[in-house]
Wavefront OBJ file of the C-alpha trace (Angstrom):
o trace
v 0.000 0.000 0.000
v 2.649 2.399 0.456
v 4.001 2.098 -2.835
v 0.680 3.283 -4.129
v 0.754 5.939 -2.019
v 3.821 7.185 -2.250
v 4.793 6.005 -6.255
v 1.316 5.728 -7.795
v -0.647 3.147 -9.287
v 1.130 2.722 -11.936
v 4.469 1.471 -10.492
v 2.749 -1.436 -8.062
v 2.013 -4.964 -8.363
v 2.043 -7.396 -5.436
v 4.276 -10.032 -4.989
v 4.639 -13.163 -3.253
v 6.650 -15.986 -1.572
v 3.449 -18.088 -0.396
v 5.859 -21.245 -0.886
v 8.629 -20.575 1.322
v 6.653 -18.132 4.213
v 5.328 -19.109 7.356
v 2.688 -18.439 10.119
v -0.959 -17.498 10.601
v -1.563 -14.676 7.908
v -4.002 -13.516 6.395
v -3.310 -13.778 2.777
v -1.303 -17.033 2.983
v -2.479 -18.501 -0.113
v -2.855 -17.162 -3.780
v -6.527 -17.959 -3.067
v -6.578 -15.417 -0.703
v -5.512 -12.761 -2.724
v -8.715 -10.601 -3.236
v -8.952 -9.974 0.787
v -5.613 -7.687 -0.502
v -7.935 -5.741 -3.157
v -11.089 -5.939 -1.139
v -8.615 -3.938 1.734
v -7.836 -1.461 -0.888
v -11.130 -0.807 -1.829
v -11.909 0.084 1.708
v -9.074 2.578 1.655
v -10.638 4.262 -1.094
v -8.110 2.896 -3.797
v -10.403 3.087 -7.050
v -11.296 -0.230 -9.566
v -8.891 1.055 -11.835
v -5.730 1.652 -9.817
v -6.369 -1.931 -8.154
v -6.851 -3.689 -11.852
v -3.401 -1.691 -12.847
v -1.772 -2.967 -9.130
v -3.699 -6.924 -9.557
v -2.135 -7.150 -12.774
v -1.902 -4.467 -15.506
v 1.370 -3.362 -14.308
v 2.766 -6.946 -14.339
v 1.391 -7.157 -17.799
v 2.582 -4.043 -19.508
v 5.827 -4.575 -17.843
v 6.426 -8.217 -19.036
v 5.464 -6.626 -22.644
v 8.015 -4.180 -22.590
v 10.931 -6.317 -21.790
v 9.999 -9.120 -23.892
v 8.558 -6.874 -26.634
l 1 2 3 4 5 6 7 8 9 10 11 12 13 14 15 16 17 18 19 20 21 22 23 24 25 26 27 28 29 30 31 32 33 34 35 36 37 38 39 40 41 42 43 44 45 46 47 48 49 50 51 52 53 54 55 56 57 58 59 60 61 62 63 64 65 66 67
């Protein structure tokens, strides 16, 4: 979250190490993902920023390095 606050929406996407982390947390599992969006909803963080942070960024990025 503070990336989007402090960079924009543009320059987030979330990441994850779900296979090597451990303890009772909340978004554990990939399946568990859209608690992270539903969260930024609540913080006012608008459908569009969260598609560009769920996976827009990841997308646009991937195209311009593998062209």
């Amino acid at each position: 979250m503070s990336g989007v606050l402090t960079r924009g929406s543009e320059c987030a996407a979330p990441g994850s190490d779900f296979d090597g982390i451990q303890g009772n947390l909340e978004v554990g599992r990939v399946e568990k993902m859209p608690l992270l969006f539903d969260r930024f909803r609540r913080d006012g963080i608008s459908d569009e920023a969260i598609e560009k942070i769920a996976w827009k960024n990841a997308i646009r990025t991937l195209k311009d390095i593998l062209g």
